[in-house]
C-alpha positions in Angstrom: 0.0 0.0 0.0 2.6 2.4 0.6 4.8 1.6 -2.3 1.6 2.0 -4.2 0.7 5.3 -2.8 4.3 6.4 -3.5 4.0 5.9 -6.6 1.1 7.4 -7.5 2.0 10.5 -5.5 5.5 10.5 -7.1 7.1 10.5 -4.0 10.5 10.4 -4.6 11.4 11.0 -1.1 9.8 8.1 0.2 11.3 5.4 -2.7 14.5 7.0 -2.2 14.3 5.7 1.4 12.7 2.7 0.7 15.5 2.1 -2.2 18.1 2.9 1.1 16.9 0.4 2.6 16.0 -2.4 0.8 19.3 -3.8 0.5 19.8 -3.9 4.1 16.3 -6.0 4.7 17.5 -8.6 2.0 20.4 -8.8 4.0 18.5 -9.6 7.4 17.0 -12.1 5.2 19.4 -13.8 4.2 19.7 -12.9 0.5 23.4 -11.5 1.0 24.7 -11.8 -2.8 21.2 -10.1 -3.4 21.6 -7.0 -1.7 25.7 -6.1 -2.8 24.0 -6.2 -6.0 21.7 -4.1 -5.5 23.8 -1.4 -4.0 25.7 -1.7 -7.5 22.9 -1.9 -10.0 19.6 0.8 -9.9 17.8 -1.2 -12.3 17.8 -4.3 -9.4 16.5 -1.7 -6.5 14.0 -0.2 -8.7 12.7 -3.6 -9.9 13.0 -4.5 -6.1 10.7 -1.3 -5.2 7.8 -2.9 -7.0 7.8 -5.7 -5.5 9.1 -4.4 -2.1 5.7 -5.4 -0.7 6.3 -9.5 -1.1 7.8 -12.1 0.7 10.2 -11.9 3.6 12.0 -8.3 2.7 8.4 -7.0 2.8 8.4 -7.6 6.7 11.4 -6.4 7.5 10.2 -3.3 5.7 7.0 -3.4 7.7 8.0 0.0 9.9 8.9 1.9 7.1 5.7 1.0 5.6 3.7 1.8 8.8 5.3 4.9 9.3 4.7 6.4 6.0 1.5 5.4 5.9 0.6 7.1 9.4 2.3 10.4 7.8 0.2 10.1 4.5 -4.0 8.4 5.6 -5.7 8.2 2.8 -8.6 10.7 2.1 
């Protein structure tokens, strides 16, 4: 939900954040190879934005999420 809102809202502020820190949830995972990769290729993080909200990196994201979405309800 708060990928998609960012999105829509072209909130580059928030993917920027979310793009910070993606790496460092596929590490927590587990996905170590995954997130040096990342750091080194935008075309991985941005394809890793989308689908931010899936599987286990989508938990570890969970506060972000939460937060953002407590700055920005819905109307």
């Amino acid at each position: 939900m708060a990928v998609h809102r960012a999105l829509t809202h072209a909130d580059v502020k928030f993917l920027w954040e979310l793009l910070r820190a993606i790496p460092a949830a596929e590490s927590l995972e587990g996905y170590e190879g995954e997130s040096q990769e990342d750091v080194v290729k935008a075309s991985a993080l941005l394809a890793d934005v989308i689908s931010s909200g899936d599987g286990a990196e989508a938990e570890a994201l969970r506060p972000l999420y939460i937060d953002y979405l407590t700055k920005h309800p819905q109307h």
